[in-house]
C-alpha positions in Angstrom: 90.4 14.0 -8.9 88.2 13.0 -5.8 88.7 16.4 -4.2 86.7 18.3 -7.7 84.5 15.4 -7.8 83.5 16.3 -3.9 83.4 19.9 -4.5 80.8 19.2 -7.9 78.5 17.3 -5.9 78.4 20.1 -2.4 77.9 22.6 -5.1 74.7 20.5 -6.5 73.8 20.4 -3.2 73.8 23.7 -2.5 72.3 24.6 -5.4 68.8 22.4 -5.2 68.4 23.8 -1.5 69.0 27.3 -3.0 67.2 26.6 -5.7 64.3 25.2 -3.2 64.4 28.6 -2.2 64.2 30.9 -4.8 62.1 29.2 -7.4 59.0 30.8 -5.4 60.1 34.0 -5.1 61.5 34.6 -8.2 58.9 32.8 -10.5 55.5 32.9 -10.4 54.9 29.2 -11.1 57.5 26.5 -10.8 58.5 23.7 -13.3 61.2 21.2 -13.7 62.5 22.9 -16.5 62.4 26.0 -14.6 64.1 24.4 -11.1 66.7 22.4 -13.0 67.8 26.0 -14.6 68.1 27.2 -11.3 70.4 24.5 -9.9 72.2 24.2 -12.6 73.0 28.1 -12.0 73.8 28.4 -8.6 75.8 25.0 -8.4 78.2 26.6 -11.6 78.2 30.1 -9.4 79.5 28.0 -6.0 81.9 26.2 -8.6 83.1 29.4 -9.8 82.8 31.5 -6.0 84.7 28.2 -4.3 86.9 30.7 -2.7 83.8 31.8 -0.7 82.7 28.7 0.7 82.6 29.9 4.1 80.1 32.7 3.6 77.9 30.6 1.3 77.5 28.1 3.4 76.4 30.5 6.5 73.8 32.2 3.6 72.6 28.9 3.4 72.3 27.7 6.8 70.6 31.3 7.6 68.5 30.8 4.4 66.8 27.3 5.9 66.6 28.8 9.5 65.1 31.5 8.6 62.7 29.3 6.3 61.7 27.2 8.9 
């Protein structure tokens, strides 16, 4: 039970820095209804891409490297 309660918060995680990211690039002008779509949909796709963990979490280390 802790392990999925873990995994649901890293994938929230994940999902507001990607969603940092993207709202930018792939909207024109940013809201909260807007960014809380977006985390909502890349923390369900981390949930459902778990086996992948690995490579997601180099995209997102590149991603904020590459930011900065």
């Amino acid at each position: 039970m802790e392990d999925i309660f873990i995994l649901i918060l890293k994938c929230l995680l994940l999902g507001v820095i990607w969603a940092a990211l993207l709202i930018p690039v792939i909207f024109n002008r940013g809201g909260w209804l807007k960014y809380l779509i977006t985390v909502i949909v890349i923390a369900a796709l981390c949930f459902v891409l778990r086996g992948y963990a690995g490579i997601i979490n180099k995209m997102t280390v590149i991603a904020l490297i590459a930011l900065v």
